[in-house]
N, C-alpha and C positions, 0 to 999 in steps of 0.2 A: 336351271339349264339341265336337261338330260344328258345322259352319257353318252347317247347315239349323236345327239345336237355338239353338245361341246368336241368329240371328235372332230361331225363334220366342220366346223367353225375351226378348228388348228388345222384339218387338211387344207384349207380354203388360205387359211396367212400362207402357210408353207410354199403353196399355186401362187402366191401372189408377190411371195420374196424370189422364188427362183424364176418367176416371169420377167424380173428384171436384174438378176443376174446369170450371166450369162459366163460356164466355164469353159474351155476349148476342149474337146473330145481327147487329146492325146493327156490331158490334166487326168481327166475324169478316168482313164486309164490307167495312167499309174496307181490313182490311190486303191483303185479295186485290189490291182494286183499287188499294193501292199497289206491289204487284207487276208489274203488269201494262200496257202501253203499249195506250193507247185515246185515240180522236178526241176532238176538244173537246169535242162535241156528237151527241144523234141517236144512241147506241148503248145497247145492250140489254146485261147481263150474263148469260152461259146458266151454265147447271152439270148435271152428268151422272155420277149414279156408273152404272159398268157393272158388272156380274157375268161374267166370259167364263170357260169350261173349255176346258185344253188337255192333253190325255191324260187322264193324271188329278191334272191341276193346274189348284184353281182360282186365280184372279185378280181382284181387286176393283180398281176403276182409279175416282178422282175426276179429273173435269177440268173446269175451268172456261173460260168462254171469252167475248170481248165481238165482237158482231154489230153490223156497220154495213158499210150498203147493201146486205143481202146475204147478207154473206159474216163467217165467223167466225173470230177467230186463235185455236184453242184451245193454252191448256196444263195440264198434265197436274199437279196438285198432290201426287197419291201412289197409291202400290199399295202393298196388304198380302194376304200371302194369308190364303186363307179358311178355315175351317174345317170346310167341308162336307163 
């Protein structure tokens, strides 16, 4: 099995454990924001998935990020590629 191959075959269990589980959005909130270093007070939480093509590789990228004053510390939760 190739490395490209055994990748896509773990992304594909991973599509197939969380297509049948199912966690409630205010869960999946907390654990971010237990990840993540933020001010006491006064900040927002952003999230951004992107779609980007490079050659002929695409790239799906989640990032999430907390904004205060301003300015936002993003981190990057995951990339899988796509299948387009």
């Amino acid at each position: 099995m190739t490395n490209s191959t055994r990748k896509d075959s773990e992304y594909r269990k991973a599509q197939r454990l969380f297509e049948k589980f199912a966690m409630p959005l205010q869960d999946i909130g907390f654990f971010v924001l237990s990840q993540v270093t933020k001010p006491k007070k006064d900040w927002t939480l952003s999230m951004d998935r992107t779609k980007w093509k490079f050659d002929k590789t695409h790239i799906n990228i989640l990032v999430v990020g907390v904004v205060f004053q301003g300015y936002c510390n993003a981190y990057r939760l995951g990339s899988a590629p796509s299948k387009n």
